[in-house]
C-alpha angles and dihedrals in degrees: 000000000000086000088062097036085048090047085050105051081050094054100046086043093062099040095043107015105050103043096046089049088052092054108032113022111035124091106177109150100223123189093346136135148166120267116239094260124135146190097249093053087051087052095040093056086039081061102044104079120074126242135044127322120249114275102210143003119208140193145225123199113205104177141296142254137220104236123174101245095237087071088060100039133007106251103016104124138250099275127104124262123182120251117189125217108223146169139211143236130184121194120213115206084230087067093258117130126211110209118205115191133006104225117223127290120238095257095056093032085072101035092057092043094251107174129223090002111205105211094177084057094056085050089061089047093048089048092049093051096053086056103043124115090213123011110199133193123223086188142059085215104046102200093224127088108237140099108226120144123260143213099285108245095208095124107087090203131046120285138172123261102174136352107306104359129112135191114207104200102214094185103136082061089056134321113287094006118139146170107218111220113206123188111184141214092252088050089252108140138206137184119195113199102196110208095325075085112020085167144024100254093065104070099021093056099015098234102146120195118291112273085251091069103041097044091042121017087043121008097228128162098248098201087050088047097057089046097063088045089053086051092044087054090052102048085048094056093044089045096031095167090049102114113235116210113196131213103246111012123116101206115128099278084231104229086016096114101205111243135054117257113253 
């Protein structure tokens, strides 16, 4: 009897173990490895370009999501963890705005389960967005319904497209994504990663999404993906005062004021 009991927990080991663990619970990093990307390029491009830096980013919050932690990071657990939605705006001391991100309209906000939608939030994003200068994606799958151009993504390596602002092209993660660089009038600096980090974890323990959630949910390069976060962990050492700002995490964005400028 314990022969066969013994002959049954290894097979169910090796037809449901293995492969969840695989998925959803290892975060071996694999082949990965940073790109050769520092903190004084990011600063040089921030400088290229003439004029004044920008003098403030702000956030909207449009809403949040119940995600089992394992789809944010490998390893997390099963149970739920709360993920925000959010958009950008980046205030040019010429009075100009830069908008990142477009939220997400009603219609798709409860067919994708978002939570305490703010739909006097998405106005000021829309609004935001109609104004903008330059309106940039973070993401390959923007949430919102809308066809507005965007910020052509045709350069393969960072570049500047205002003072003080810096796109980081992450294509070989997945096609349009980006990480934006700013670097203000008062010297603070932010880095927002967009999905290649939805959550501090990620980059700070480099524990990437499990592989579910990134073959599936996504469809990202994975080797591509840790590399970025290996890149993300070393600008923040050598900038350890840069605020990163993750993809998905709800914590207060410190010197992020919520609400977009009128």
């Amino acid at each position: 009897m314990t022969r066969r009991l013994n002959l049954l927990l290894l097979v169910f080991i090796a037809t449901i173990g293995f492969p969840f663990y695989w998925y959803f619970l290892d975060n071996g990093l694999g082949t990965a490895h940073p790109r050769p990307l520092t903190m004084a390029q990011l600063r040089e491009l921030a400088a290229s370009l003439p004029g004044e830096p920008p003098l403030e980013l702000r956030h909207e919050m449009l809403g949040y999501r119940l995600t089992m932690r394992n789809l944010t990071e490998a390893g997390g657990g099963v149970r739920d963890t709360r993920t925000s939605l959010r958009a950008y705006q980046v205030r040019l001391t010429d009075g100009r705005t830069i908008a990142i991100g477009r939220g997400i309209g009603a219609k798709r906000a409860r067919k994708t389960d978002l939570l305490g939608y703010d739909p006097d939030a998405q106005h000021r994003v829309d609004e935001a967005v109609r104004r903008a200068s330059i309106h940039l994606l973070l993401s390959p799958a923007p949430e919102s319904e809308g066809d507005r151009p965007d910020e052509p993504r045709d350069a393969p390596f960072p570049r500047a497209i205002a003072p003080g602002v810096v796109v980081i092209p992450l294509d070989d993660v997945a096609p349009g994504m980006a990480m934006v660089y700013l670097r203000m009038a008062d010297q603070r600096e932010f880095l927002l990663t967009g999905d290649v980090a939805p959550v501090r974890a990620n980059w700070r323990d480099l524990r990437p999404p499990a592989r579910y959630a990134t073959a599936t949910v996504h469809d990202f390069n994975r080797d591509a993906q840790i590399g970025w976060l290996m890149t993300i962990n070393a600008l923040h050492r050598e900038a350890p005062h840069m605020t990163i700002v993750e993809g998905r995490d709800p914590s207060v964005i410190p010197q992020a004021p919520r609400g977009f400028a009128p």
